[in-house]
Each structure stands twice: as C-alpha cells, then as structure tokens.
C-alpha positions as CSV (number, residue, x, y, z in Angstrom):
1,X,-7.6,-19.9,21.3
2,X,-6.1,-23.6,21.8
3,X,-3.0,-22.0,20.6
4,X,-2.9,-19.7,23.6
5,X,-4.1,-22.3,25.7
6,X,-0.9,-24.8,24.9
7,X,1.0,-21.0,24.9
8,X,0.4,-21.1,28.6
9,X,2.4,-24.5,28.6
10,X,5.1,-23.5,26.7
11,X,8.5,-21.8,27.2
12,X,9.3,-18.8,25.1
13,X,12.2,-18.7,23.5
14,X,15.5,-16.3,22.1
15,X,17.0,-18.0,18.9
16,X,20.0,-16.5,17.1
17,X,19.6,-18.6,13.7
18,X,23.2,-18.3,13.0
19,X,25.3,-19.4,9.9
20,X,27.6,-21.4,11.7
21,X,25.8,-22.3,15.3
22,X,22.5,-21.8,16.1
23,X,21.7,-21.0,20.0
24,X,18.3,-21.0,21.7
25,X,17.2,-19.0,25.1
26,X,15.0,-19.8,27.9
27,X,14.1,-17.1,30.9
28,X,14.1,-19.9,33.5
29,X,17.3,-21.6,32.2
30,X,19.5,-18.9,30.1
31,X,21.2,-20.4,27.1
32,X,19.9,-24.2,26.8
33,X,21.3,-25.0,23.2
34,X,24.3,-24.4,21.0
35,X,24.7,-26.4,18.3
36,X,25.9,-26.2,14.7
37,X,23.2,-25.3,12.1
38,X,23.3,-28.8,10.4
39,X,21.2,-31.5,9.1
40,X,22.0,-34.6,8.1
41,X,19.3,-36.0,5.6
42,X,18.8,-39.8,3.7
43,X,17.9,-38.4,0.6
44,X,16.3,-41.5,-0.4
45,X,13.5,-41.0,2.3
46,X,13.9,-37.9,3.2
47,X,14.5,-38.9,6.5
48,X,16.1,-36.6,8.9
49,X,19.1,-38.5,10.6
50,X,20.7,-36.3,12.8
51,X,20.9,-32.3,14.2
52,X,23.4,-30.3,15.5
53,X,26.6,-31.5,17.3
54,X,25.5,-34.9,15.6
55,X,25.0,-33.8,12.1
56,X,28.3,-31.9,12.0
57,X,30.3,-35.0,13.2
58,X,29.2,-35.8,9.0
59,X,30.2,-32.8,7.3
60,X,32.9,-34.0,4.6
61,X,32.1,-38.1,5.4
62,X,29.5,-39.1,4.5
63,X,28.3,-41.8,1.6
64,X,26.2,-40.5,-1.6
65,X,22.8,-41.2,0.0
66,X,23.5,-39.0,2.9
67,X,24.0,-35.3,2.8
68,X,25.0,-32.9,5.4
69,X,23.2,-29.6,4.5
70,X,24.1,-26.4,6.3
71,X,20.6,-24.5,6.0
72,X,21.3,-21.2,6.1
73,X,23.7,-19.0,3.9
74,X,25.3,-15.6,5.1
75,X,22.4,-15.3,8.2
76,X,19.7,-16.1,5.6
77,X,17.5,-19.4,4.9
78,X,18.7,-21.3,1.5
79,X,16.8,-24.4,2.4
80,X,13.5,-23.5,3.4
81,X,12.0,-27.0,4.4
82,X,15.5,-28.0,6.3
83,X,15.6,-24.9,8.5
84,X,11.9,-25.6,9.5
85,X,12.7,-29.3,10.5
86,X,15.8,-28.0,12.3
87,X,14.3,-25.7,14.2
88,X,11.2,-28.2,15.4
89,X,13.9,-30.4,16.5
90,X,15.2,-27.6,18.4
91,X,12.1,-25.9,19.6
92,X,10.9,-29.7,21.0
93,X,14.2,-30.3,22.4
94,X,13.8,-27.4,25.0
95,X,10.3,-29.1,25.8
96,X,11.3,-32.6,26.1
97,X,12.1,-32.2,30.1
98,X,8.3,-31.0,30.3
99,X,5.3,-32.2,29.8
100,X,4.2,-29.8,27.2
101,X,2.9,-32.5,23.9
102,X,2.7,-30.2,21.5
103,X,4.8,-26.7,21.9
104,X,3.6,-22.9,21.2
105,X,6.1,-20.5,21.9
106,X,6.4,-17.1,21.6
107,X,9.8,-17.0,19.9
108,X,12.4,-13.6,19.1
109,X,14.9,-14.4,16.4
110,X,17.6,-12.5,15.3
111,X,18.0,-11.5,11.4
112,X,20.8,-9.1,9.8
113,X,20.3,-6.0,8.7
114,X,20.0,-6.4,5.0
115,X,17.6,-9.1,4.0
116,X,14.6,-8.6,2.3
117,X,11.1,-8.5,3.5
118,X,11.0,-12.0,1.5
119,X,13.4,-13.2,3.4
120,X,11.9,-12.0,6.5
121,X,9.1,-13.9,6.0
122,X,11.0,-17.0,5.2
123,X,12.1,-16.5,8.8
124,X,8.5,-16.2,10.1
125,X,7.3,-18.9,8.3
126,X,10.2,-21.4,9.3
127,X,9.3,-20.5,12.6
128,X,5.8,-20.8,12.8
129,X,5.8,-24.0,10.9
130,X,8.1,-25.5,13.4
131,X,5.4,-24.8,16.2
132,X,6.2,-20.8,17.4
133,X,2.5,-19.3,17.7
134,X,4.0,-15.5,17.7
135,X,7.2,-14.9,15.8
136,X,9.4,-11.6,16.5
137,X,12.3,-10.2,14.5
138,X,15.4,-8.3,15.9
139,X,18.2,-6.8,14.2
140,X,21.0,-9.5,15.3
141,X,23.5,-6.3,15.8
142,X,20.8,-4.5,17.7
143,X,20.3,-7.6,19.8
144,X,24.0,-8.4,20.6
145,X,23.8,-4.5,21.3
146,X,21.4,-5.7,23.9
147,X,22.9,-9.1,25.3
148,X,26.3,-6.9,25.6
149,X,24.1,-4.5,27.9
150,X,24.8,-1.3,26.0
151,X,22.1,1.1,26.7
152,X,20.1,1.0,23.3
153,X,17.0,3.3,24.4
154,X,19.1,6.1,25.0
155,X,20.1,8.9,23.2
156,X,23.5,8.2,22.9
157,X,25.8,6.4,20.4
158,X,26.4,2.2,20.6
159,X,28.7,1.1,18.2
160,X,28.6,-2.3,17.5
161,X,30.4,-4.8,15.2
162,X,29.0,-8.3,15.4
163,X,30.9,-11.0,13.0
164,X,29.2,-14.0,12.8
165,X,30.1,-17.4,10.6
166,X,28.5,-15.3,7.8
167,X,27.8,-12.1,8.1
168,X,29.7,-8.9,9.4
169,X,27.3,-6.5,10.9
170,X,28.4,-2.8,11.6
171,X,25.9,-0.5,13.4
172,X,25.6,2.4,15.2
173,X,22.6,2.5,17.7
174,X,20.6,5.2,19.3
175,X,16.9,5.5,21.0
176,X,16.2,2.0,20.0
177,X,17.0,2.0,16.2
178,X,19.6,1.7,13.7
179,X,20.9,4.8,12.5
180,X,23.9,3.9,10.3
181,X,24.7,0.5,9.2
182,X,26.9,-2.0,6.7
183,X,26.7,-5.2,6.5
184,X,29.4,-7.9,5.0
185,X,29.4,-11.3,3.4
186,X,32.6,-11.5,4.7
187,X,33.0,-13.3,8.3
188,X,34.5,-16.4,10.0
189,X,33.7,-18.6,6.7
190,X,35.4,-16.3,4.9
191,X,38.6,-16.4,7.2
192,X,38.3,-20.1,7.1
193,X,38.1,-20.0,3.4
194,X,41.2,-17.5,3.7
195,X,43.1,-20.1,5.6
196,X,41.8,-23.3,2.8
197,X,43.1,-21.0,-0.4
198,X,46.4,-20.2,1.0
199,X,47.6,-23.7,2.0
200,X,46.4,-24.6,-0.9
201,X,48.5,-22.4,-2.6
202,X,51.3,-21.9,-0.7
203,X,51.8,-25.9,0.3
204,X,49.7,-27.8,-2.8
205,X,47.4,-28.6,0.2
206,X,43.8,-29.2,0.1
207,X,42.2,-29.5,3.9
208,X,38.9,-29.2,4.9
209,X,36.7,-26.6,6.2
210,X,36.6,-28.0,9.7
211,X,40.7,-28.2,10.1
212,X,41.0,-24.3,8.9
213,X,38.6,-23.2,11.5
214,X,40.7,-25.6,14.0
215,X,43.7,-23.5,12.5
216,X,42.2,-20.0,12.8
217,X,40.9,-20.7,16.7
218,X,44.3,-22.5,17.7
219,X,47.2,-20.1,16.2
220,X,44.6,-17.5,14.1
221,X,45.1,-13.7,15.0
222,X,45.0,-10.3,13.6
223,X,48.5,-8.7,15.1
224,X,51.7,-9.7,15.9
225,X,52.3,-12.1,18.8
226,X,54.7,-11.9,21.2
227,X,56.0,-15.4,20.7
228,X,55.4,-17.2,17.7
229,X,53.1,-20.5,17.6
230,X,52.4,-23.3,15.2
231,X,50.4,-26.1,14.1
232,X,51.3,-29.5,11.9
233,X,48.1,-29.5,9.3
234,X,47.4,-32.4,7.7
235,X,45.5,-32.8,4.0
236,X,45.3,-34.1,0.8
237,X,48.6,-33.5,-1.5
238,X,47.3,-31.8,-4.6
239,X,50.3,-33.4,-7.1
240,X,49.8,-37.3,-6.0
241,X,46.7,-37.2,-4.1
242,X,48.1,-38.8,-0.9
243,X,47.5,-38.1,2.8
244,X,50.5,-35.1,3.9
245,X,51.2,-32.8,7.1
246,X,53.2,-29.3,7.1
247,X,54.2,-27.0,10.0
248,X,51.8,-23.7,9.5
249,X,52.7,-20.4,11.8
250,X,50.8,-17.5,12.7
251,X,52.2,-15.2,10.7
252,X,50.9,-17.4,8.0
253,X,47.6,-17.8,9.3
254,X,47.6,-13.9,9.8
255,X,48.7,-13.3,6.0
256,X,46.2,-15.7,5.2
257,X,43.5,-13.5,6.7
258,X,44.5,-9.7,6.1
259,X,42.5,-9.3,3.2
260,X,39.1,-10.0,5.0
261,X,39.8,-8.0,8.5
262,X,41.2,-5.2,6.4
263,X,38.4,-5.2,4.7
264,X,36.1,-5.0,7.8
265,X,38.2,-2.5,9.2
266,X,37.7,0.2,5.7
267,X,33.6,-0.7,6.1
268,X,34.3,0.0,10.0
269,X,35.6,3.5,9.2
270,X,33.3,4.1,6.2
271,X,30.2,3.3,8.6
272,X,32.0,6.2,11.0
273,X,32.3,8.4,8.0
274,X,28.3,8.3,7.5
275,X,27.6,8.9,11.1
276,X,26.4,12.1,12.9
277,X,29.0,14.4,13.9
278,X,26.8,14.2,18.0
279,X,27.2,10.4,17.5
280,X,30.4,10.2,16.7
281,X,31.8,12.0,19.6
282,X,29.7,10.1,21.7
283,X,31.3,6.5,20.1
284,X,34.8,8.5,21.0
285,X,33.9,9.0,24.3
286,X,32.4,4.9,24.8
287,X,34.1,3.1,22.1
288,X,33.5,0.6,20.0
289,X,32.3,-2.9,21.0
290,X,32.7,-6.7,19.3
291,X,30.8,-9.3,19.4
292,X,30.1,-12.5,17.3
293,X,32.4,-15.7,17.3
294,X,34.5,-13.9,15.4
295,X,35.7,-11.0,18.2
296,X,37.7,-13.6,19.9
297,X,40.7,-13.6,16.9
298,X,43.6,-12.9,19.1
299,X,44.4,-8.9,18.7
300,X,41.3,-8.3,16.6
301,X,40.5,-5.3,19.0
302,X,44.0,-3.5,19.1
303,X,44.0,-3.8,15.3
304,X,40.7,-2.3,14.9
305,X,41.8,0.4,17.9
306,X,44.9,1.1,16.0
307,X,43.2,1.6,13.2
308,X,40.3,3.9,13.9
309,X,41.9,5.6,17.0
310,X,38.8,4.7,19.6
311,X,38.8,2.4,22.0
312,X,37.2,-0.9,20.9
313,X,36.8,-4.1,23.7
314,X,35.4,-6.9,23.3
315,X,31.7,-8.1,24.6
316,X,31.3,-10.7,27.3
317,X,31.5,-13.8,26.0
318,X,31.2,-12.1,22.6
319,X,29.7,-15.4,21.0
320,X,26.6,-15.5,22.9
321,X,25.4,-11.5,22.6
322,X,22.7,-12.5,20.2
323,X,21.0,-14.7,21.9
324,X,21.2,-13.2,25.1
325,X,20.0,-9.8,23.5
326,X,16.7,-12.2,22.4
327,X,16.4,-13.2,26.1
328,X,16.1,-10.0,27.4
329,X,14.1,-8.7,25.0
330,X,11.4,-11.5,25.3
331,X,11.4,-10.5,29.3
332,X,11.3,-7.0,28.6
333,X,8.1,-6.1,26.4
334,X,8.6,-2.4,26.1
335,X,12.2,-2.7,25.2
336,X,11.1,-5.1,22.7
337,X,8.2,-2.9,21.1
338,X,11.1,-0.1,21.1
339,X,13.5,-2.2,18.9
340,X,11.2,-4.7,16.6
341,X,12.7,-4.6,13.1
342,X,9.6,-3.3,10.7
343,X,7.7,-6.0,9.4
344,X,6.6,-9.1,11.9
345,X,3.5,-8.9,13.7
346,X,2.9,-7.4,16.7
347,X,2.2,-8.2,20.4
C-alpha cells in the first residue's frame, strides 16, 4: 500500500542496462540519461565515488585503492551489489528535479535473449533493491524491434539485428514473440578488442580500450571507402616500454575487424536458415533492420545486404531503439502484456 502511494509520486521508467551505456526513459521527458555503465569504488570503504560519464573519465587511471568496475558482462550482471548501487544512482537521478523523497517506479528493462532464469532474477532483484516497486522484462531485440517502430503484433516477419557493447542479438519477430533467434558474445567490445590485438601485433603497440573504440568510431568500417582515411594512434611500445604514435588506415581497422562482422554475418544467414519458409518471404519483402551502437560502422548495412541478398537499413538513431522500445511499452499496457519475456511478475 505505501509503496503504491509513493508509486503515485514517481516516474516510471524504460532502462536498457547495457554493457557499454546504460540509458533510462521517462514518458514526460523521452531519453533523460545516457551514460556509461561504470562505477568507480574506494575499495577501502566501499564508498561509491562516482557514476557514469564521471566514473569512465577513471577507467585505466586510477591508483590501487580505486577501481573502476564495469558491472555488467555481455548484457548480464557480474557484480551484483555494483549494478544495484548504479542503478539507485540512476533511478534517484531522474527524481532529483521532483519532490519525490523516496522513489517507486514501475520500471521495464531490457535483457538478451539467452540468459538464464537466474539471471533474470538478478535483473529483478538489482532493480527492486534500487527502489523499482514493479519490475518488467523485455527481450532487448524485441524492444529495439519496438523503439524502431516495426509492427511486432502482427503477423508478419521483423527481422532485427541489435549489436550492442556485448551482445549480438539476431531475431526474427511475429505476433509479439520471438520465433527464431541467436545470440553472440561477439559485439562492439569485441571489435574494439579486434582493433587492441592487431596493433599490437602488427605495430608492438599496446593502447587502451578507450583509444580502439576512438579508432573504430573515427575511421572503423565494414567495406571499402571511397577515399581512404587515417588516424596517428598513440600507445605504449611493447620492446622499451616508452610512449609511441603510428599512422593507422581503414583498411587496417577493417582487417582488424573481419573476423567478428563475418562472423555475425554466417549467424545472420544461419538464423534465416531456421526460419519459416511464410516468414522468410515476408523479411524479403521488408528487409532486415540494425540497431545497437554497433549499426552505425560505416558500410555495415551494404555488407550485410551484399551478403544475404535483402535489403537491410539501419534503425533511427540505431543506438537508442532499446530504450525507446521500453518507453513505449511502459505507455502501452496491452503491447506490453503481448511481449513480456516469461518469467517477471505481472501487472
């Protein structure tokens, strides 16, 4: 009862609890956070020093008694007790402009398609714990399916691939479930790791992950450009250990990275394999869509195109679909009763 009473002073809220970023919804104000999905903690007191933007500012500097932990692994909680405090922070920064003391949401989050039911729970748990008083989970590619305004309750086929910092998710989508699905550990880490081993060793070159994801956004790309661009990188110099910069192309960066987008591009066409014969005509007929931080490599489209022969485009603003799917679905309860992934409570 007193949860429902301080429910009536709170704002619900769409979270995609993302690898990488983590982005939070509001139906008055749209997207109202987008931050990376880091702590810093003093792991003398245990003290929470910063979140987010702040927090990532740290990654790779900071003393022994401060550690910048990312909490979540390939779309799922690692650090149980880190996510929770993250996501408080989060849940009462959206509250701070009201005069709501102590928050209780209603709160959709967006999970991949193969975690566990443990898992799951972790999810629910984080969030109730961080003040949520009703917790619902979405499929994240059925949700980007959503914020890319695909028609998910119909009997017709959505294709969508949704690459995220860690996870790849590949689904086709009709009357509000999931009919065929894979899902990858391989995603815009990965490309970034693809990028680290590479100049590593091809230059003796050890940078960081925050310079190869620099690299991959500045010059990165999955086809041939028209005109060829480059980069100087700077790093460490693996033989005497001092500071050194080299000139890195595209063509580099793209070698760098073919073995991870041809590998989403086989689980692409092995997810079209397993698909009905009615659906797949239909994804002939409306294509394929991207979404996820990582649809925006340059050319990513025409190679996947090229390479399944249907025409693939890429979402609106492709790195906000996930959230903006939760949005939706917290304004539109039948939708959301349509698409609830088994397991959460109920309305």
């Amino acid at each position: 009862m007193f949860n429902k009473l301080l429910g009536k002073f709170s704002k619900d809220l769409g979270i995609d609890l993302g690898t990488k970023n983590t982005l939070v919804y509001t139906a008055d104000k749209g997207i109202v956070i987008q931050e990376p999905s880091v702590v810093a903690v003093n792991t003398r007191t245990e003290e929470i020093l910063a979140v987010g933007e702040e927090a990532q500012k740290m990654v790779g500097k900071t003393p022994g008694h401060i550690e910048a932990i990312k909490p979540l692994i390939d779309g799922v909680i690692s650090d149980f007790e880190v996510t929770e405090k993250m996501l408080k922070y989060f849940i009462d920064k959206v509250h701070s402009e009201s005069f709501t003391l102590i928050p209780r949401p209603r709160v959709v989050i967006g999970i991949p398609l193969d975690v566990t039911e443990v898992e799951k729970k972790a999810v629910e748990d984080a969030a109730k714990s961080a003040g949520a008083r009703q917790v619902f989970l979405i499929e994240e590619s059925m949700a980007a399916a959503v914020g890319a305004r695909l028609p998910v309750a119909e009997p017709t086929a959505n294709m969508i691939v949704d690459i995220g910092g860690g996870t790849t998710e590949i689904a086709v989508i009709s009357l509000g479930g999931v009919v065929t699905w894979k899902s990858l550990r391989q995603a815009g880490n990965e490309l970034d790791n693809n990028i680290i081993q590479y100049i590593r060793e091809e230059f003796n070159i050890l940078i960081g992950e925050q310079v190869a994801e620099d690299i991959k956004v500045k010059i990165g790309s999955a086809t041939s450009l028209k005109e060829a661009i480059e980069m100087e990188v700077r790093g460490r110099d693996l033989i005497n250990g001092l500071p050194r910069a080299v000139k890195i192309n595209d063509s580099q960066v793209r070698e760098a990275m073919a073995k991870t987008i041809n590998l989403i591009i086989d689980n692409i066409k092995i997810t079209l394999e397993t698909t009905p014969p009615e659906l797949v005509s239909d994804i002939y007929e409306y294509g394929i869509v991207l979404a996820g931080g990582g649809a925006m490599l340059r050319g990513l489209d025409k190679e996947i195109a090229q390479a399944t022969k249907i025409p693939v485009r890429v979402a609106d603003d492709p790195l906000t679909c996930v959230v903006r799917g939760t949005g939706i679905l917290l304004e539109d309860h039948e939708l959301l009763e349509k698409v609830l992934s088994p397991g959460p409570e109920g309305f």
